[in-house]
C-alpha positions as CSV (number, residue, x, y, z in Angstrom):
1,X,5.2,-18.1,23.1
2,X,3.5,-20.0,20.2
3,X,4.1,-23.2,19.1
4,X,5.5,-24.0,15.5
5,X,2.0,-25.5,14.7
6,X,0.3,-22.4,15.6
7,X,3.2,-19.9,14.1
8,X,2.2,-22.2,10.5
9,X,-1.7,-21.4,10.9
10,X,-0.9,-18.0,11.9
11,X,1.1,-17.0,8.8
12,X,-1.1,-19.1,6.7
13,X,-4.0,-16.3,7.5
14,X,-1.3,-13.5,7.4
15,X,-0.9,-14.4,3.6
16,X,-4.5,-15.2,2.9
17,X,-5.1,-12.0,4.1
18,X,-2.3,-10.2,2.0
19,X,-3.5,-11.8,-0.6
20,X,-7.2,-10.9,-0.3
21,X,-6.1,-7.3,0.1
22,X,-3.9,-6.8,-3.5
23,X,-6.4,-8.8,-5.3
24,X,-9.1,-6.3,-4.1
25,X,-6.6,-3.6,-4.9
26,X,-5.9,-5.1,-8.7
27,X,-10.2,-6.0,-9.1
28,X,-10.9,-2.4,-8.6
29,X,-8.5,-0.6,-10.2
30,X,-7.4,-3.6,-13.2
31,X,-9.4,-0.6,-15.6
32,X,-7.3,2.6,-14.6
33,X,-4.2,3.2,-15.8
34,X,-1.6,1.4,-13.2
35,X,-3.1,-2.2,-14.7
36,X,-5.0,-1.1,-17.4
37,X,-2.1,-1.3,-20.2
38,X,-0.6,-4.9,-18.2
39,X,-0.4,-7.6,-20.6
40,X,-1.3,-11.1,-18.2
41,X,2.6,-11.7,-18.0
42,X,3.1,-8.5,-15.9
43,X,-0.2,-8.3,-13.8
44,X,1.2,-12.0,-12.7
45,X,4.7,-10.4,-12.5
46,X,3.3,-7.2,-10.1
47,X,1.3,-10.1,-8.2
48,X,4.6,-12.0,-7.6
49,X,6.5,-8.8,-6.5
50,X,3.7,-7.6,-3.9
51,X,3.7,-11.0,-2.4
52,X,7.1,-11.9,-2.0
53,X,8.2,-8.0,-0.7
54,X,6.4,-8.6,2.2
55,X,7.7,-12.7,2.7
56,X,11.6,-11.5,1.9
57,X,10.8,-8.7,4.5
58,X,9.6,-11.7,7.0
59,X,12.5,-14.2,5.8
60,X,10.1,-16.7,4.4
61,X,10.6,-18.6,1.9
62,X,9.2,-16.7,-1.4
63,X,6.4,-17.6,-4.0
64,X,6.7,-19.1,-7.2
65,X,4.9,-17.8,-10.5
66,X,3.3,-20.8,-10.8
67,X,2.2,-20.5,-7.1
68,X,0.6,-17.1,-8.3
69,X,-1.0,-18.5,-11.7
70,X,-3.1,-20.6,-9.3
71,X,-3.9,-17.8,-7.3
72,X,-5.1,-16.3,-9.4
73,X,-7.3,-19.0,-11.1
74,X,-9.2,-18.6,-8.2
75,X,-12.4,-16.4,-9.3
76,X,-12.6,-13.4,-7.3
77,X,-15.3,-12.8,-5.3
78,X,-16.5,-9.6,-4.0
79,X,-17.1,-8.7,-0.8
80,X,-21.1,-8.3,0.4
């Protein structure tokens, strides 16, 4: 059994990892057509969507949009 400490860390990586993996979805396909005709307002919108089906699925608490504005601040950097 895991501690609470440890369940934190634990889901902290499961959602940086979530994360990594629909902004590497959105990066390399932003110029076909499932992003391409997105206005910033939706991409943000699908972004907030993806994350919180899979923490409403968990019974975590969800994101905010503003949470995923600053997510997506965050340049992207691609993988070497």
């Amino acid at each position: 059994m895991t501690s609470p400490k440890n369940n934190e860390w634990v889901q902290q990586y499961a959602d940086n990892l979530g994360w990594n993996v629909l902004r590497e979805h959105y990066e390399d396909n932003k110029n076909n057509d499932e992003f391409k005709s997105m206005t910033t307002l939706e991409v943000e919108q699908w972004f907030l969507e993806q994350v919180n089906q899979r923490r409403k699925e968990q019974g975590l608490e969800l994101k905010t949009i503003e949470q995923i504005k600053e997510l997506l601040q965050i340049p992207y950097r691609i993988r070497t």
